[in-house]
Legacy VTK file of the C-alpha trace (Angstrom):
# vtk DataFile Version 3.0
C-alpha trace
ASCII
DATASET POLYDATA
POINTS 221 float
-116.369 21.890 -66.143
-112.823 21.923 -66.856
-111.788 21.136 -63.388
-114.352 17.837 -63.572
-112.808 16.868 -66.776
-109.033 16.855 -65.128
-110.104 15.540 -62.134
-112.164 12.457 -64.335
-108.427 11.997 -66.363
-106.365 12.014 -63.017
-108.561 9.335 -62.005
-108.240 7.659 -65.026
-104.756 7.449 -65.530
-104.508 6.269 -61.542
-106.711 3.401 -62.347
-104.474 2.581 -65.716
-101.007 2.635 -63.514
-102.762 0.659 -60.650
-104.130 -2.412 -63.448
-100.853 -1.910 -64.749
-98.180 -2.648 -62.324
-100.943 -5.137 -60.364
-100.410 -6.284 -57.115
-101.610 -6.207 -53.123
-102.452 -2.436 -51.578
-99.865 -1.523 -48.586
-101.400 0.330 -45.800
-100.780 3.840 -46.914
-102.273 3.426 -50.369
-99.055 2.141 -51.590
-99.471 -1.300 -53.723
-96.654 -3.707 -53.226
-95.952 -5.817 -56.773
-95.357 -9.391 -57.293
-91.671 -9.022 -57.556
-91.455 -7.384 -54.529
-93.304 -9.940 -53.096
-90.848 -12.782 -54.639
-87.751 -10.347 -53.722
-88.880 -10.727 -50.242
-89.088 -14.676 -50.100
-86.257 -15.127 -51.822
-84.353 -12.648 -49.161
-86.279 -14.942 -46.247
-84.810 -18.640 -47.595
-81.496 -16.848 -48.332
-81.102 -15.445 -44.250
-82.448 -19.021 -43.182
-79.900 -21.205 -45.927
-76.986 -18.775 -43.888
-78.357 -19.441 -40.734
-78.436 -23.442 -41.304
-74.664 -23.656 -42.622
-73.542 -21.630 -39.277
-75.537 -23.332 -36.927
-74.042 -26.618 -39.169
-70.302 -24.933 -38.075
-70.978 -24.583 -34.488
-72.507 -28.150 -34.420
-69.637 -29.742 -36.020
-67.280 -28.143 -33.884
-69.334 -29.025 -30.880
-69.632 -32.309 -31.477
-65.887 -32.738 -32.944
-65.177 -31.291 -29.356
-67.293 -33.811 -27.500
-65.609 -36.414 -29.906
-62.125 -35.798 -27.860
-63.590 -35.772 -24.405
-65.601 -38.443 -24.616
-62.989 -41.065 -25.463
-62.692 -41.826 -22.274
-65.795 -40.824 -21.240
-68.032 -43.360 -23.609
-69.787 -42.656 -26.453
-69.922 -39.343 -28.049
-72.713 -37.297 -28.627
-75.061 -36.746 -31.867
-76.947 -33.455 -32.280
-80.357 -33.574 -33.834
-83.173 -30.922 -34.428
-85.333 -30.239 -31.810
-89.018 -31.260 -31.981
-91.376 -27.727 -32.025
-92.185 -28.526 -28.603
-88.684 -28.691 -27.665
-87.953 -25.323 -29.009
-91.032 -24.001 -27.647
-89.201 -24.344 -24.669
-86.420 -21.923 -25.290
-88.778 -19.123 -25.259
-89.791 -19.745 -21.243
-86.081 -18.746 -20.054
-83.142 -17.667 -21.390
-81.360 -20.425 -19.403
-83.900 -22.648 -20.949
-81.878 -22.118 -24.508
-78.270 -21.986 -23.065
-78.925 -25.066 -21.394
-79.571 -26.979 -24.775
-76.478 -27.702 -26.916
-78.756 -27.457 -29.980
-80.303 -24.139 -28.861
-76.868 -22.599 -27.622
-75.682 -23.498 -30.789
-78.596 -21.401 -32.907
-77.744 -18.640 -30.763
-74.323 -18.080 -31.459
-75.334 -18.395 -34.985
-77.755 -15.543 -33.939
-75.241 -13.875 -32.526
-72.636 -14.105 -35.231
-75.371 -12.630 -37.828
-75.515 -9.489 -35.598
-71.854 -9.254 -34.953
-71.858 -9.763 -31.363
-70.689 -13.117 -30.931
-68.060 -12.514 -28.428
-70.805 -11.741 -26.028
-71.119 -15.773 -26.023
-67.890 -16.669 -26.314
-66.723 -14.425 -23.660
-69.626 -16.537 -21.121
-68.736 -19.661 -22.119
-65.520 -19.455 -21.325
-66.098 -17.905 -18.052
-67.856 -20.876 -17.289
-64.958 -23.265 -18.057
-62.715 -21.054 -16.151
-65.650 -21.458 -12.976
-64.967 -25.812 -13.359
-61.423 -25.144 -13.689
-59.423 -27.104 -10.373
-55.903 -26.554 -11.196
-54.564 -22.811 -9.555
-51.964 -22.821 -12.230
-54.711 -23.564 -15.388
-56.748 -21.007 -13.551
-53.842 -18.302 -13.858
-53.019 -19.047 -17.505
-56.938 -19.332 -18.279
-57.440 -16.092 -16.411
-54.598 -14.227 -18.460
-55.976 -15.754 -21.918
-59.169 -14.460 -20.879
-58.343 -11.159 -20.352
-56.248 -10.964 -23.010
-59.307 -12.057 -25.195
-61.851 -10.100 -24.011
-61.220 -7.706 -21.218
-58.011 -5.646 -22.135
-58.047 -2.384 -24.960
-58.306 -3.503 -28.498
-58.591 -6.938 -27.619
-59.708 -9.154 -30.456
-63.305 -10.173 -29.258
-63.657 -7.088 -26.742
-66.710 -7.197 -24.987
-68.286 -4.064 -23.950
-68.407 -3.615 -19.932
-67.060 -0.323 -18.006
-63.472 0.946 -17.418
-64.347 0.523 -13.603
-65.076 -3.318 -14.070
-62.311 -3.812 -16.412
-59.470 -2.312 -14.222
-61.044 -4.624 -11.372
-60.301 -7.183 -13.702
-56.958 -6.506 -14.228
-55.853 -6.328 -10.470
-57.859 -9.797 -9.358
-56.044 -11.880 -12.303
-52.598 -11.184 -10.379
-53.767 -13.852 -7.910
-56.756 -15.403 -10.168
-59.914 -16.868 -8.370
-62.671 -18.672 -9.676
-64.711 -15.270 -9.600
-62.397 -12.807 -11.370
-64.678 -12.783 -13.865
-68.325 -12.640 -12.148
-69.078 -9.126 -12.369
-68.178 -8.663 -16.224
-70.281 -12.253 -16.512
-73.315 -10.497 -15.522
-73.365 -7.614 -17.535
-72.720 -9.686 -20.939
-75.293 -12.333 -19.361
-77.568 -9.499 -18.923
-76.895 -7.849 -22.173
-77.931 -10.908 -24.254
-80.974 -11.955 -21.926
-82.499 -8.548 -22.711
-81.321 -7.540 -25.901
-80.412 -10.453 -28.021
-82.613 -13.352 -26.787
-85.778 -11.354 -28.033
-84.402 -10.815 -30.827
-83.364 -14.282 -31.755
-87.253 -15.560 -30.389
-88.418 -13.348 -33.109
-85.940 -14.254 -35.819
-86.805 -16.194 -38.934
-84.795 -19.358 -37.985
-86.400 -19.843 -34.611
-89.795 -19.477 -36.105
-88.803 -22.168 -38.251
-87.367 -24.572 -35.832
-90.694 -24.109 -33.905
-93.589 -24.334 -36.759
-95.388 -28.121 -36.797
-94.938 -30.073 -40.166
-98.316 -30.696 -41.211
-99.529 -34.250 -41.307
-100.437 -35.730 -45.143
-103.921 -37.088 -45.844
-101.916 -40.153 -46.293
-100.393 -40.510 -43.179
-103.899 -39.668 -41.663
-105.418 -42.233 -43.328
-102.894 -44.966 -42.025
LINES 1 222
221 0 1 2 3 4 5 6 7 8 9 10 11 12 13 14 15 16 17 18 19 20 21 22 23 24 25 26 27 28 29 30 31 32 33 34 35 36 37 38 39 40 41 42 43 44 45 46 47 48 49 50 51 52 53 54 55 56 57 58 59 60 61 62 63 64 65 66 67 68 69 70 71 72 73 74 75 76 77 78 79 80 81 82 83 84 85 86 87 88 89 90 91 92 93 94 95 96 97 98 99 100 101 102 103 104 105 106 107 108 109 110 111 112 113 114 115 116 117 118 119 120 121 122 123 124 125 126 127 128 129 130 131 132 133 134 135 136 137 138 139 140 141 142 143 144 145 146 147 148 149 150 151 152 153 154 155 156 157 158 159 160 161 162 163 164 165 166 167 168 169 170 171 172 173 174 175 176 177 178 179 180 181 182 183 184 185 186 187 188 189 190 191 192 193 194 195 196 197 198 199 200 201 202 203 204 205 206 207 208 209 210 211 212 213 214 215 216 217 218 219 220
């Protein structure tokens, strides 16, 4: 009788703290609260309001860049947000998103939030070294390179073998346009299959790829 009359209070006192403190069960019989639940939307718009002001820097500075070269090119060029459908796209191929100033953009935002930018960096500038013409730019832009990326302690090392990187360092001593291939590859590789999931599954991609819904009033027009 004794043990019935504990077991009745345990089950009594479970009920009180469960009223109490309120809230939506957990798998695992754990109840999450309403704060919790407020804590974690408040953490979502916070990642997403970081996300917009550094995809807002690498815009600027893309289109400030596009501003020089395209005086005497014509007009320069405007960056908008993609439609869902657009960005819908990015998820096909991985070249799909590079290919898109908007979407190359996002991802070095992406990137930057995981501390792995140079990964980007590093391939973009291995492609402006591919369309360089002059032998003499392609020296100096094959030294900068190295010194940026490739050599010990360099400020935005990436991370490819010793084997690769001392290959490196004997082709720049008469620099071709594919001194860089091999270590292209890897960090091509390395963000194809590790970071471009990633950013598909991120909050701010989700975002950019959700359909506004269409008011009753602009149904009715």
């Amino acid at each position: 009788r004794a043990r019935r009359v504990r077991v009745a209070v345990g089950m009594q006192s479970a009920l009180f703290l469960a009223v109490r403190h309120g809230g939506r069960m957990e798998r695992g019989g754990r109840r999450r609260s309403e704060p919790e639940e407020a804590d974690k939307g408040r953490m979502k718009r916070t990642i997403i309001k970081d996300w917009k002001t550094r995809l807002s820097y690498f815009l600027q500075n893309s289109s400030n860049s596009n501003k020089r070269k395209s005086k005497k090119a014509g007009k320069p060029r405007n960056y908008f947000r993609p439609s869902p459908e657009e960005a819908q796209l990015w998820s096909e191929a991985f070249d799909e998103l590079l290919a898109n100033k908007y979407g190359l953009a996002a991802f070095r935002a992406f990137l930057k939030s995981e501390f792995c930018e140079e990964n980007i960096e590093f391939w973009l500038a291995c492609e402006d070294f591919k369309k360089t013409k002059s032998p003499q730019k392609l020296t100096s832009k094959a030294k900068k390179i190295y010194n940026d990326f490739i050599e010990k302690e360099a400020p935005k090392e990436i991370n490819i073998d010793f084997q690769t990187k001392n290959m490196i360092a004997q082709n720049i001593q008469e620099a071709t346009h594919t001194c860089f291939s091999a270590a292209q590859k890897r960090v091509y590789s390395l963000m194809e299959n590790n970071s471009y999931p990633r950013f598909l599954e991120s909050e701010f991609y989700q975002e950019l790829c959700k359909k506004t819904p269409i008011s009753r009033a602009a149904q009715g027009t």
